[in-house]
Wavefront OBJ file of the C-alpha trace (Angstrom):
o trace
v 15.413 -34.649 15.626
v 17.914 -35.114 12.717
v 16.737 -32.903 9.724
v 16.567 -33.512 6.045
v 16.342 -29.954 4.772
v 16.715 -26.677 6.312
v 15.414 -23.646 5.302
v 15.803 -19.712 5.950
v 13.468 -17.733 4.692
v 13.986 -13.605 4.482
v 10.187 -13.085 5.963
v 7.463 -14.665 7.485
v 4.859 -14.696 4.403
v 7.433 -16.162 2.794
v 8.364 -18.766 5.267
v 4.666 -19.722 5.097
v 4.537 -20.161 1.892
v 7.464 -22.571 1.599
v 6.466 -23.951 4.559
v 3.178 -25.252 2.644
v 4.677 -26.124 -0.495
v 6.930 -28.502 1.511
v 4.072 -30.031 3.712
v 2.186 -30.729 0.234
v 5.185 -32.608 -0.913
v 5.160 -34.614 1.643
v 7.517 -33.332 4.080
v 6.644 -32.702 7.829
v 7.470 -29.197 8.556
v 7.695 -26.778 10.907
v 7.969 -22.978 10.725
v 9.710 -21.212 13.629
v 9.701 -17.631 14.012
v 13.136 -16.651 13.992
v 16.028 -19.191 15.660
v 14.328 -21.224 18.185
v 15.118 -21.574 21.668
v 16.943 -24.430 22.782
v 14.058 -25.338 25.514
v 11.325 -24.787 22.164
v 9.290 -28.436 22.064
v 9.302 -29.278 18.177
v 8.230 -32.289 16.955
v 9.328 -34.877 14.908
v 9.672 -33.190 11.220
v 11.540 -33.514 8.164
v 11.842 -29.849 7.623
v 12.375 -26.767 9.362
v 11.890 -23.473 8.079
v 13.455 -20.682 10.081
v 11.482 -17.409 9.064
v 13.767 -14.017 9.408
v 12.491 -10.379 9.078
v 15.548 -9.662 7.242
v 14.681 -8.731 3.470
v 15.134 -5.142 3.654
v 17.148 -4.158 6.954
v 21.213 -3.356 6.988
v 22.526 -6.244 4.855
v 25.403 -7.159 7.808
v 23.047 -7.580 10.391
v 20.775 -9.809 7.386
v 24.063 -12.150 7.546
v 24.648 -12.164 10.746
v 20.906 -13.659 11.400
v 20.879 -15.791 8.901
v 24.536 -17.017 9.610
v 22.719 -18.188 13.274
v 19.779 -19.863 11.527
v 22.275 -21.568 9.282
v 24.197 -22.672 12.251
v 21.288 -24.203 14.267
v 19.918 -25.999 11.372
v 23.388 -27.483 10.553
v 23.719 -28.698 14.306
v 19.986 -30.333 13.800
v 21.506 -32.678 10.848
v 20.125 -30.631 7.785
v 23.470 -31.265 4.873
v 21.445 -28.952 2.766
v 20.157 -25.579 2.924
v 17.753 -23.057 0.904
v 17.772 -19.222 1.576
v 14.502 -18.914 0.519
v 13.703 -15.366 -0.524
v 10.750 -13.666 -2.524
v 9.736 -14.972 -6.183
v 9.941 -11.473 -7.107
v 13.123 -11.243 -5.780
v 12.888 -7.831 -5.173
v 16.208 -6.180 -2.957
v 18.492 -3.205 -3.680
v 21.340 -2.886 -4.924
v 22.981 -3.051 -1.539
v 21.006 -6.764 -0.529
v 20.464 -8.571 0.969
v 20.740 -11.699 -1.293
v 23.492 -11.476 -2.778
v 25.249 -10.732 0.610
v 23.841 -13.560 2.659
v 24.434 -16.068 -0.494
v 27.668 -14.820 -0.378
v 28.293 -15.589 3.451
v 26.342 -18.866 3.729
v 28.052 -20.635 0.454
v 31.375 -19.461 2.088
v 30.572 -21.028 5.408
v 29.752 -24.041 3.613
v 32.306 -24.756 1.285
v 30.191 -24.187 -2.005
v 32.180 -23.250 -4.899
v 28.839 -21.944 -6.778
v 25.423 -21.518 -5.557
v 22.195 -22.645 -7.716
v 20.236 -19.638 -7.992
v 16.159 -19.355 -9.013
v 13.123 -17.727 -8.035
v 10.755 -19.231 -10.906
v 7.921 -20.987 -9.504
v 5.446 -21.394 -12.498
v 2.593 -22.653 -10.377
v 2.401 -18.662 -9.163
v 3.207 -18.194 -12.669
v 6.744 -16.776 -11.589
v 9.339 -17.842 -14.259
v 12.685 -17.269 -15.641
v 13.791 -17.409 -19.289
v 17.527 -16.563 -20.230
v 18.230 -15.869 -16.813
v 14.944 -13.017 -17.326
v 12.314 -13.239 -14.349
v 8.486 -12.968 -15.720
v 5.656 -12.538 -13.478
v 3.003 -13.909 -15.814
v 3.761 -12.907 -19.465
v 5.431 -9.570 -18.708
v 9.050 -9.196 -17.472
v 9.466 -7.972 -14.066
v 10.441 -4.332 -14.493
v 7.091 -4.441 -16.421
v 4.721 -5.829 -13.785
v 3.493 -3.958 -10.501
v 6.574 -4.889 -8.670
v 8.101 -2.123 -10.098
v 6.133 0.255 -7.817
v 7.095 -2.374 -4.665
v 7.262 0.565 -1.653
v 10.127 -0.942 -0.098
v 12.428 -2.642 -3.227
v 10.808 -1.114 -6.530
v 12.345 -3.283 -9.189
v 13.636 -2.158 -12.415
v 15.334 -4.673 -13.936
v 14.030 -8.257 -14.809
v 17.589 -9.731 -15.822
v 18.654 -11.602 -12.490
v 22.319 -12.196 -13.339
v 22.826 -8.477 -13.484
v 20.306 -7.636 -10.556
v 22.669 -10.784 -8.088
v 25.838 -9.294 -9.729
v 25.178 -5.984 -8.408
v 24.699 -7.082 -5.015
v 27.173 -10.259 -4.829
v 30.662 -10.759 -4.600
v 30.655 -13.551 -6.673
v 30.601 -13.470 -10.395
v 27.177 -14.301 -11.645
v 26.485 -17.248 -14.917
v 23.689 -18.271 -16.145
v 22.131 -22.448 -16.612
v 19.529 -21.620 -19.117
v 16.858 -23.857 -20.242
v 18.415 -25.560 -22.944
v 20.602 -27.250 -20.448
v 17.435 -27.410 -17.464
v 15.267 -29.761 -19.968
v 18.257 -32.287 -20.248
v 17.695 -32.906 -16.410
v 20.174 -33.007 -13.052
v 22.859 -34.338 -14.498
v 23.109 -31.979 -16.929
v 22.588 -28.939 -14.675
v 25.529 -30.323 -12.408
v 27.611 -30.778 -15.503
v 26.880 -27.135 -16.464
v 27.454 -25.853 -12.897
v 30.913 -27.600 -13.096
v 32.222 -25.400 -15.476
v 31.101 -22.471 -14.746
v 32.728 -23.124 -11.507
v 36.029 -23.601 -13.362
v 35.837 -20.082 -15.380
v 35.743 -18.990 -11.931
v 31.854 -18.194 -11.259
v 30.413 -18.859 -8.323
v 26.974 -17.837 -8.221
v 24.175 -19.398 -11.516
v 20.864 -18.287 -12.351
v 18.959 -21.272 -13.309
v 15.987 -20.931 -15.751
v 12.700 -22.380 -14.943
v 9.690 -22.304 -17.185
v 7.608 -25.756 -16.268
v 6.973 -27.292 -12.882
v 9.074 -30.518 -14.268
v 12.056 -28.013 -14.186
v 11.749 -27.670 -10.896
v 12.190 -30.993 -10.055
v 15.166 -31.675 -12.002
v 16.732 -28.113 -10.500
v 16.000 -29.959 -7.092
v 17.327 -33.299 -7.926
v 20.529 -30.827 -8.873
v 20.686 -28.780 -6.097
v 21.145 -31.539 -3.238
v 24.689 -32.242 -4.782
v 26.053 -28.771 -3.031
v 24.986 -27.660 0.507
v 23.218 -24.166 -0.008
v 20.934 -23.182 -2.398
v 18.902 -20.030 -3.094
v 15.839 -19.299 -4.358
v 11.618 -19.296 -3.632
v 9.230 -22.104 -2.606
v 9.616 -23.291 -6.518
v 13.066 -24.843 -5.516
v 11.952 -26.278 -2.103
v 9.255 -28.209 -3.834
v 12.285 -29.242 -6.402
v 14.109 -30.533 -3.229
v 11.559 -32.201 -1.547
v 10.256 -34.245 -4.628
v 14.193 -35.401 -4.784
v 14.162 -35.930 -1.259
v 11.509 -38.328 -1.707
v 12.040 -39.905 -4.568
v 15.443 -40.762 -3.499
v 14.372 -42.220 -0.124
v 15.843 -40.105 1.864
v 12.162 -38.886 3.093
v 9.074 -40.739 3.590
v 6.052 -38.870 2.190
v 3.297 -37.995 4.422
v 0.057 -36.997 3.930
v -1.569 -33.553 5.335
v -4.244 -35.699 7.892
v -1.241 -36.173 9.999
v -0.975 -32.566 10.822
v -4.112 -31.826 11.206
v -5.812 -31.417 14.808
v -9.084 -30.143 17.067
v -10.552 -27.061 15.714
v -9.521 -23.927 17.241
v -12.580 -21.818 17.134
v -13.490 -18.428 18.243
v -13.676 -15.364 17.129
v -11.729 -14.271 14.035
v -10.220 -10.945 12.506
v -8.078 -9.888 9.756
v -5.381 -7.206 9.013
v -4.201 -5.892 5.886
v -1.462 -3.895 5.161
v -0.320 -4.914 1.764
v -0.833 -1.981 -0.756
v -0.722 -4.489 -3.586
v -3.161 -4.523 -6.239
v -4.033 -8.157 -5.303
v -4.470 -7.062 -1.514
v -6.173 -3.384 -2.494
v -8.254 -6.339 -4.530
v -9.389 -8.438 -1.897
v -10.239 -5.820 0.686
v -12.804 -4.513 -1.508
v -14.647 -8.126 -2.178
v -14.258 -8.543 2.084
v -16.603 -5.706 1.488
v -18.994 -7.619 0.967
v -19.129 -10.074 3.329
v -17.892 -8.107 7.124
v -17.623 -4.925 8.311
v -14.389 -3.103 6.994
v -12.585 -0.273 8.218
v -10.020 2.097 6.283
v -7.399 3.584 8.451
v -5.788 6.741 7.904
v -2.828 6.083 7.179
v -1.370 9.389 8.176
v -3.185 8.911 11.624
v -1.718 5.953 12.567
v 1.856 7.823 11.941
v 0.760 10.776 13.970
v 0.355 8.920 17.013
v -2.191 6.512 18.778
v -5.100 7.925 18.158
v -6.421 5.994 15.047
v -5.045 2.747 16.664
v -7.667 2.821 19.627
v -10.552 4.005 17.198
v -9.682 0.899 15.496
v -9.735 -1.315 18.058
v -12.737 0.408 19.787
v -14.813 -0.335 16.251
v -13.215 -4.273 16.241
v -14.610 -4.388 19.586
v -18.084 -3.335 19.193
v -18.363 -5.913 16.264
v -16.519 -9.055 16.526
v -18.540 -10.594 18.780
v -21.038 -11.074 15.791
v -18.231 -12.301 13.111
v -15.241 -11.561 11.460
v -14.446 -7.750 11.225
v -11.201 -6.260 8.203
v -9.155 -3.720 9.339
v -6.836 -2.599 6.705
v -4.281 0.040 6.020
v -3.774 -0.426 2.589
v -3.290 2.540 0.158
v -3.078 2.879 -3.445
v 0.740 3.188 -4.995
v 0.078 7.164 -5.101
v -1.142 7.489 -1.681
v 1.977 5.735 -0.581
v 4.348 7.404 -2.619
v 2.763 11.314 -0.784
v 3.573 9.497 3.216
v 6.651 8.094 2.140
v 7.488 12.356 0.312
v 6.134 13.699 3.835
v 7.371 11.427 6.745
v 9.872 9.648 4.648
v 9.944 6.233 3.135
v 11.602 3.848 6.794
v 9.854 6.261 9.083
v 6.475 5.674 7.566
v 6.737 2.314 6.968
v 8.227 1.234 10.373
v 5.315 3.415 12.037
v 2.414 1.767 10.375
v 3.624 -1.508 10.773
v 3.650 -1.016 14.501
v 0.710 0.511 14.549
v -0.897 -2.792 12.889
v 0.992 -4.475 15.739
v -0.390 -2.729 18.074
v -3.900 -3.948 16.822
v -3.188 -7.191 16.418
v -2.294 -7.548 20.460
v -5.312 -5.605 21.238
v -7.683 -8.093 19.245
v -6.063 -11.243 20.584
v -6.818 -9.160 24.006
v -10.364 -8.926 22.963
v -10.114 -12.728 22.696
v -9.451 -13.287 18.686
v -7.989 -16.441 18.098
v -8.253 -16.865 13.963
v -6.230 -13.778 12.805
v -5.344 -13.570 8.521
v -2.837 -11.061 8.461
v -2.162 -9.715 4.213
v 1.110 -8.194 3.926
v 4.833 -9.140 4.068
v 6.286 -6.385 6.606
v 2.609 -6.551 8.228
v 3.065 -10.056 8.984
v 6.317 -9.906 10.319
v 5.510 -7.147 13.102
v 2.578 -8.994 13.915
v 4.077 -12.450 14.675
v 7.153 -10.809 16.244
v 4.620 -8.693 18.893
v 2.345 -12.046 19.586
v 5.817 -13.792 20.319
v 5.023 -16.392 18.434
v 7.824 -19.388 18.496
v 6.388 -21.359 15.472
v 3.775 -22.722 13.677
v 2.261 -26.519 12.692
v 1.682 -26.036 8.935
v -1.991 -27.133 7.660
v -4.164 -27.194 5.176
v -3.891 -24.636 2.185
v -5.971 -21.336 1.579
v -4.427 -20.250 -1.573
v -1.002 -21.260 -3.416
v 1.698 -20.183 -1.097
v -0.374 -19.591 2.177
v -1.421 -22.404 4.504
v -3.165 -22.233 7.678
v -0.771 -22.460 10.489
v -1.471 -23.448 14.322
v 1.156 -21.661 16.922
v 2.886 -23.491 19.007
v 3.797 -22.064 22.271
v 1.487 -19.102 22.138
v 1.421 -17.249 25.099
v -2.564 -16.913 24.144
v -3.229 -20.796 23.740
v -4.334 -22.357 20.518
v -4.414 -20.101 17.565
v -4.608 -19.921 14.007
v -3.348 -17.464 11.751
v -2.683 -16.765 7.799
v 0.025 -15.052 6.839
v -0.335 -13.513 3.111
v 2.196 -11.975 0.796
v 0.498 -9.101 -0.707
v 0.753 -10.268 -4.474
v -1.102 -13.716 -2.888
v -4.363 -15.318 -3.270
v -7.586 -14.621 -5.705
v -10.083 -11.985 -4.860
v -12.119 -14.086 -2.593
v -9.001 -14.913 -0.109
v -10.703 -13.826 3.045
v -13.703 -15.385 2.740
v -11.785 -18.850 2.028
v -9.555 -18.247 4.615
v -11.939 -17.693 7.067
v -13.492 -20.806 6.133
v -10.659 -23.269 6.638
v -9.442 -22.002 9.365
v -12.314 -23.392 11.807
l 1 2 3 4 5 6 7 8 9 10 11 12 13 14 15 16 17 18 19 20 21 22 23 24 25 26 27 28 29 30 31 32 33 34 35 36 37 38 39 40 41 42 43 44 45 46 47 48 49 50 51 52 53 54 55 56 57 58 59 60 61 62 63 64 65 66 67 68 69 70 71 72 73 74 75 76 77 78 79 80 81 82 83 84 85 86 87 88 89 90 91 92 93 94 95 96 97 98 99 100 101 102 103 104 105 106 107 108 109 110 111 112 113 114 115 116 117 118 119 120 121 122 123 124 125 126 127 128 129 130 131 132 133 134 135 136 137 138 139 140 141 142 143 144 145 146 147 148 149 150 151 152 153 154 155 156 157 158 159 160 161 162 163 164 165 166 167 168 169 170 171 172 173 174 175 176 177 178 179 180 181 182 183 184 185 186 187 188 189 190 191 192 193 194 195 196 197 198 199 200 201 202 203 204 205 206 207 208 209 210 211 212 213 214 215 216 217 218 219 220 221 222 223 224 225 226 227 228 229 230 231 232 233 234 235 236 237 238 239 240 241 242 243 244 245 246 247 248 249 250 251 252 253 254 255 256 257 258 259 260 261 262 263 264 265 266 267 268 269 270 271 272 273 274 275 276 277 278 279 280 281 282 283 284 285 286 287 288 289 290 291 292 293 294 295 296 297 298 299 300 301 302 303 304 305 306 307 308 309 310 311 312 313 314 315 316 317 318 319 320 321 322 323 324 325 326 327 328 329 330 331 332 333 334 335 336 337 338 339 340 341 342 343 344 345 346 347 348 349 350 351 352 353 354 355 356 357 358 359 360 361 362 363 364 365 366 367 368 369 370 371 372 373 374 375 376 377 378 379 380 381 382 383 384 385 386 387 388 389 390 391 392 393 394 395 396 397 398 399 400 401 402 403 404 405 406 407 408 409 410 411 412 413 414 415 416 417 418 419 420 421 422 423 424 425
C-alpha cells in the first residue's frame, strides 16, 4: 500500500469527519483508531487517517503520538501530511496545535506551515486571519462556553502565536482569490522575514481548492476537513489519484439492534436529544451519579436492556452549559470529565454485550472513550449522515460487523438520529 495523503487527526469525531469529506472526493480511505498494528489487514486506499485522542491532554505526550502517526504514514509512502484538528480550533494556550505543528514541520523540513480551519460548507470561515462560525466571530458563538477549551479570541494568528514557537503571518484573501500560485508566492516571503507558521483565509469552497492545490508544494499542513477536501480535489485533478465513487465501499447490511449515546453538551446535541424524544425511549443520566460511582451506569444499562429489543433506545448525559459549569466547581473540571466519559464507556461495552451492533455515539471526548474501550482498529468509511459524519463499518472488531457514527457535538440538524439510524441498516 503506497499512500497519497496522510492524515492525523486530534480526535475521533474529527477523524470521521475528514475521513468522509475525503471518501466524497473521491479518495479511498480508511480511518484507524490510533497507529495501527503492523499485523492490521487494510486495504487498498488512497488515504489514511490516523485518529488520536490527543486535543486536550499534556501537549508533549500530544507530540510524541502524533510524531508516531507521522512516522508510520511516512513509511506507507504519504509525501504529504495534514494535522487535522477541530474547525473551531479550540486549544489553550499551552496546545496542542501549535506544539505538534511545531514538531511535525521540524521533522519534515518545512520552513512554514499552511495554516486554516475554514470550511464554509459547515459555514466555518476565516476573514483577515478572523475565524467565524456562521456570521459571528468565534469568541462570539457558543464555543466560547466549550467545557474543555472555552475560546475567547477569534483572531487565529494571535491564538497559534500563543501556543507556537514559530512566528505566526497571515495569507489573507486578497492573495487566496488569485489562486496556488499566488498563495505559494505569498508563503515564500513570509518565509524569508523569517515566519514560519501562515493563517490562510478561506471564505468560499473554491478557496479551498486553490489552498489545496498550494499546500501539496510543502510536506505538512494543518488545518480541518476544509483543507483535506482542498488536497484531495488537487490530488485528483493532478492525476496523482483516481476518483472513486462511494458504491465501491459499500457492503452487506449489518443489521441488528441499534443504540445511541450522547454526551455532547452542545446546543446542537442538547438539540437533537430532545427531537430523539420523539421517536425512542430516552433516558437522562445524572450526571453527578455517574461520577459518584456505578450505580447510575447499571440503571442505565438495566433500562437499555428492557427496551432495545423493540428498537433503538438514547441514552444521554448531556447537560446544559450551567449544569456543567456546577460538576466541573464541585468535582473539578479533568476529574468530572474523565469520569463521565468512562462511565459512557462503560455503557457502550455493556450494550454491544446486550448484542447492539449500530451504535451513534454524539460527542467528541464521548466518542473517543467509546472507540478506545470497543478496541476498535479502524473503520471502512460509507455513506454520509450529515456534513462531517459518515457511517463507518469496523474492521477487526472483536464483536464482528458493526456500524457506528461518531458525531462532533456542534454536528448535524435536529433530526440527526433519526437519519442516522436510517442509513445505517
Amino acid at each position: 500500500m503506497t499512500l497519497k495523503l496522510g492524515c492525523i487527526a486530534d480526535d475521533y469525531t474529527g477523524a470521521s469527519d475528514l475521513a468522509n469529506t475525503l471518501t466524497r472526493a473521491g479518495l479511498r480511505t480508511v480511518q484507524t483508531i490510533g497507529v495501527p498494528a503492523a499485523d492490521l489487514a487494510l486495504p487498498e486506499v488512497d488515504a489514511v487517517v490516523v485518529s488520536l485522542k490527543s486535543r486536550s491532554i499534556e501537549a508533549s505526550l500530544a507530540v510524541a503520538r502524533s510524531r508516531e502517526a507521522d512516522t508510520w504514514l511516512r513509511g506507507r509512502g504519504a509525501r504529504h501530511v495534514l494535522f487535522k484538528i477541530c474547525s473551531t480550533f479550540d486549544s489553550t494556550d499551552a496546545g496542542n496545535i501549535g506544539p505538534v505543528m511545531d514538531a511535525l514541520a521540524g521533522d519534515a523540513g518545512d520552513g512554514i506551515v499552511l495554516v486554516t480551519p475554514a470550511f464554509p460548507e459547515t459555514r466555518r470561515t476565516v476573514y483577515q486571519g478572523n475565524l467565524f462560525v456562521g456570521a459571528v466571530p468565534l469568541n462570539e458563538s457558543p464555543l466560547k462556553d466549550h467545557p474543555l477549551n472555552p475560546m475567547h479570541d477569534a483572531n487565529l494568528v494571535r491564538v497559534l502565536a500563543r501556543q507556537s514557537q514559530r512566528k505566526v503571518g497571515l495569507v489573507d484573501l486578497a492573495i487566496v482569490v488569485h489562486g496556488p500560485e499566488a498563495i505559494g508566492h505569498r508563503l515564500a516571503e513570509l518565509a524569508g522575514q523569517g515566519i514560519g507558521a501562515a493563517i490562510v483565509d478561506a471564505v468560499f469552497d473554491a478557496d479551498l481548492t486553490a489552498i489545496g492545490a498550494a499546500a501539496l508544494n510543502n510536506r505538512v499542513s494543518v488545518g480541518a476537513s476544509g483543507i483535506g477536501l482542498g488536497l484531495a480535489r488537487a490530488l485528483v485533478e493532478a492525476g496523482h489519484v483516481r476518483s472513486h465513487g462511494l458504491a465501491e465501499h459499500e457492503d452487506a447490511p449489518v443489521g441488528g439492534m441499534a443504540a445511541c449515546l450522547a454526551g455532547s453538551c452542545s446546543q446542537a446535541t442538547l438539540q437533537q436529544i430532545a427531537q430523539a424524544e420523539t421517536i425512542m425511549p430516552v433516558l437522562h443520566l445524572d450526571a453527578a451519579g455517574l461520577i459518584a460511582g456505578p450505580d447510575e451506569t447499571r440503571r442505565a444499562l438495566a433500562w437499555a436492556r428492557e427496551r432495545i429489543g423493540k428498537g433503538p433506545v438514547l441514552i444521554a448525559s448531556s447537560a446544559t452549559p450551567d449544569q456543567v459549569s456546577a460538576l466541573q466547581a464541585k468535582h473539578g473540571r479533568d476529574a468530572a470529565g474523565h469520569a463521565i466519559e468512562q462511565a459512557m464507556a462503560d455503557l457502550a461495552e455493556g450494550l454491544i454485550g446486550a448484542g447492539v451492533r449500530r451504535l451513534i455515539v454524539a460527542g467528541g471526548e464521548t466518542s473517543g472513550a467509546v472507540v478506545d474501550r470497543l478496541k476498535i482498529p479502524g473503520f471502512l468509511v460509507g455513506p454520509e449522515i450529515a456534513a462531517g459524519v459518515p457511517v463507518l463499518r469496523a474492521i477487526g472488531a472483536g464483536a464482528g460487523d458493526m456500524l457506528l457514527a461518531l458525531k462532533s457535538g456542534n454536528f448535524g440538524g435536529p433530526q440527526f438520529f433519526a437519519d442516522a439510524l436510517g442509513l445505517m441498516r
